[in-house]
N, C-alpha and C positions, 0 to 999 in steps of 0.2 A: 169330637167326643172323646174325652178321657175314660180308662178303665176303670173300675170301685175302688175304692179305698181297700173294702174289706178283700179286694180281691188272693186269695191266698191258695195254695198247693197241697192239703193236708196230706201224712201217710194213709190216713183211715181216705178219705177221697180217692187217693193212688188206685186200692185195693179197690173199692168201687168197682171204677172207670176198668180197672184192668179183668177183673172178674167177670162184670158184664159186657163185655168188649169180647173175653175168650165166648161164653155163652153162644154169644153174638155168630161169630167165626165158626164153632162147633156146625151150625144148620148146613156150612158150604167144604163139609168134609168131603165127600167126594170127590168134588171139582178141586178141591186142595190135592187128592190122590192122584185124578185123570191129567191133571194139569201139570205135576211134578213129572209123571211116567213119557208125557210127550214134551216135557222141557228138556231133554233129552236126547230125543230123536237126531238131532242136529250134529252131534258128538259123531253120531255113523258116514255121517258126511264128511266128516274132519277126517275119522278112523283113513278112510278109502285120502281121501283130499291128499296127508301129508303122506301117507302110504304112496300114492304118484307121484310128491315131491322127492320122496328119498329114494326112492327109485330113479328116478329120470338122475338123480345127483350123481350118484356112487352105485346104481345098478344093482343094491342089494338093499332090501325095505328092513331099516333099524340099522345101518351101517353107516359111521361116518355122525356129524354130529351140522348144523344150522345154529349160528349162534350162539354154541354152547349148549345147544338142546340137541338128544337122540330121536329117534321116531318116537320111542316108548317113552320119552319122557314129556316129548310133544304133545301128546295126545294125555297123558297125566296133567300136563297146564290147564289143557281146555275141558277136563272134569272140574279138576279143581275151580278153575274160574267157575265156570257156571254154580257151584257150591259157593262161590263168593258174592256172585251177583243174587243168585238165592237169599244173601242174608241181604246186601245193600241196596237192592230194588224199591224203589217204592211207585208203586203204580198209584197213579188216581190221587196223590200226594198236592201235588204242586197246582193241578189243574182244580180240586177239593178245595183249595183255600181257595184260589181264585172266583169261583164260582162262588163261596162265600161270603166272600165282599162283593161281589157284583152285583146279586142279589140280595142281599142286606140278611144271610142270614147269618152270619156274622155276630150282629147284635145279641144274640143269647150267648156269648164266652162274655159280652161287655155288662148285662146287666146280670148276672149270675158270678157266683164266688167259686167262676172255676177258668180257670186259666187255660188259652186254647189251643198254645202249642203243649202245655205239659199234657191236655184231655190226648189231643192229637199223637204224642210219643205213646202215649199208652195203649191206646188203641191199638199203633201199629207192633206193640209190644206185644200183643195177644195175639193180633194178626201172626205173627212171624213165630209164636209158639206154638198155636195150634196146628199151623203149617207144616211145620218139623215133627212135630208129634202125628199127623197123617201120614208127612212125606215121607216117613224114614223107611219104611215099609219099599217104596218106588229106589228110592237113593239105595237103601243096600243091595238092592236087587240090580243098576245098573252098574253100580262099584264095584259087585260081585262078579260080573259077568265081564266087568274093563280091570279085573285082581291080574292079570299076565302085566299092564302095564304097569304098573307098579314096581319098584325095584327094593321097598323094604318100607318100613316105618323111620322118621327120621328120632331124633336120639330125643329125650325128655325135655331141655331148652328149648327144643326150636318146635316140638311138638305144641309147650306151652304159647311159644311167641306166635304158632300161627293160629290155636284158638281165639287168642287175644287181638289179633290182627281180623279175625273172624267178627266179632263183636264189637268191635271200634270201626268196622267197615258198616256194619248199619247205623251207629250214629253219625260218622259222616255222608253215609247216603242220605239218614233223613233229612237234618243240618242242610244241606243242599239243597233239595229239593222244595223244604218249608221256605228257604230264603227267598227261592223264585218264585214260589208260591205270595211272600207278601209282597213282592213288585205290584202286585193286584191292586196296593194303597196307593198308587201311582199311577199305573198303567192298568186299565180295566179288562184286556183280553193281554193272557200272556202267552196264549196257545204258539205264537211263533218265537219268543223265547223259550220256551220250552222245548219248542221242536231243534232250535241251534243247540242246545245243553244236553237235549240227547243223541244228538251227531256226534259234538264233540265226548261226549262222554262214551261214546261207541268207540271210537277211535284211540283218546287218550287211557282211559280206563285197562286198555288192556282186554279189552275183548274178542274185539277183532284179531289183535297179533299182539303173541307178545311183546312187551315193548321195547325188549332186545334187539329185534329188527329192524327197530326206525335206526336214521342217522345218529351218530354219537352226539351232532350240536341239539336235536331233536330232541333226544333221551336228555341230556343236560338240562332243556327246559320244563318239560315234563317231571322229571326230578323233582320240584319243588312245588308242583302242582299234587291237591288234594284226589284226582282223579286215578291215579294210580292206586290206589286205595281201595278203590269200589271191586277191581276183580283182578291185577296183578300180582298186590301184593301178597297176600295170604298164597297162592300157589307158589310166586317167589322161593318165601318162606320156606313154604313145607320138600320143595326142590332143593334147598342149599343153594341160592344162589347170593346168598349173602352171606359174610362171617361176621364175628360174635360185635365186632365194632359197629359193622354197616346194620346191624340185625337193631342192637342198642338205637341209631342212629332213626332207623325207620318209622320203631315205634314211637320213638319220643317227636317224632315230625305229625308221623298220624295225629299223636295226642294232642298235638299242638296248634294242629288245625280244627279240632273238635272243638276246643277253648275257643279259638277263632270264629265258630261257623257261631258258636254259639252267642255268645257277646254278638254278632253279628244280625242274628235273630231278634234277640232281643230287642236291639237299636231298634231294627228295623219294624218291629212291631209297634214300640212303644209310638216312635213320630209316625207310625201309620197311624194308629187309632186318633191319634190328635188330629189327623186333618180328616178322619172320617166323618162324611156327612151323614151316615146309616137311611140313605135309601133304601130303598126296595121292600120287601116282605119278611 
């Protein structure tokens, strides 16, 4: 089954989709509020965790440095991250399509003049503002409360390169995740690739440990993997662990892998839909 002819992207459609999609989002404020305050909780575990680490090191908790990281700046990564994975998370994304071609419901992006990765970006567009627009409330309130960790604002460049590195970290979250999402024109349950891409993306991503601490041959391959992305980089950033060449360097790799993910989608769409039989409902 090929897609419509007419099928096209309008701006006035955009606003649509995006409008009633917030609408949509508005009903689950709460749980946007209760769910940001205990995405959190974890951070007190870190707080105590590297507090034992630098201790047990040098016998005085914030003295001495791991990697190039202090305590206080340690525990400034793992906010930060978690403020990264905030924007590049996409729950329910990949396993969503899936379920859409399995069940054939799919078929309404094919016979309808709206296109279902751009329906599908906007959606998540709304989703992830109305979220920040509840969360901020929970977020300042934890950031307030972790303000001692903190050593300063960093200067106006690198302020701007890590909002931007902010914002580029959820199109390559979603990019990824829709990709594995159309393996579904192929593969009809992708629940066990999914589960491998969120191991590795637990590990590589920078969530787990900064990525300062794996091996140097480790980091070298990493490097050029789009995974660093999702929650390293932006606290990077906002840390100074990068100067003004490696900083250049980053973003133009980020961008370069959105280009990538994206062309990539596409492909991947277009000969799915060609071999799709639209089964189901």
């Amino acid at each position: 089954m090929s897609a419509p002819a007419s099928l096209t992207f309008r701006p006035r459609l955009q606003w649509i989709i995006l409008r009633t999609s917030i609408e949509e989002r508005l009903v689950y404020r709460a749980d946007f509020a209760l769910g940001t305050l205990f995405r959190f909780l974890p951070i007190v575990t870190q707080i105590f965790l590297w507090a034992a680490i630098f201790d047990q090191r040098d016998g005085k908790s914030g003295r001495g440095d791991i990697a190039g990281y202090s305590y206080h700046s340690m525990v400034t990564y793992y906010l930060l991250a978690m403020l990264a994975r905030a924007f590049s998370s996409m729950p329910g994304l990949s396993s969503g399509i899936a379920r859409d071609v399995r069940d054939g419901t799919i078929k309404k992006y094919l016979t309808q003049p709206i296109d279902m990765l751009g329906y599908l970006f906007w959606h998540r567009v709304a989703h992830k503002l109305v979220y920040y627009a509840v969360a901020a409330g929970p977020f300042a309130l934890v950031f307030w409360l972790c303000r001692d960790f903190f050593s300063g604002w960093p200067d106006a460049v690198t302020l701007a390169a890590f909002v931007a590195s902010l914002l580029m970290s959820f199109l390559v979250g979603f990019l990824l995740e829709a990709l594995i999402g159309l393996i579904a024109f192929w593969f009809l349950e992708v629940s066990s690739l999914l589960f491998i891409y969120m191991m590795i993306n637990y590990f590589l991503s920078g969530h787990m440990l900064p990525l300062d601490l794996f091996p140097k041959s480790v980091i070298a391959a990493i490097d050029w993997l789009p995974f660093k992305f999702l929650a390293y980089t932006p606290p990077a950033i906002f840390l100074g662990r990068y100067d003004n060449a490696q900083l250049a360097r980053e973003l133009l790799l980020e961008a370069g892998w959105i280009i990538l993910l994206f062309i990539a989608n596409r492909v991947a769409f277009a000969r799915g839909v060609r071999r799709y039989a639209a089964f189901g409902g």
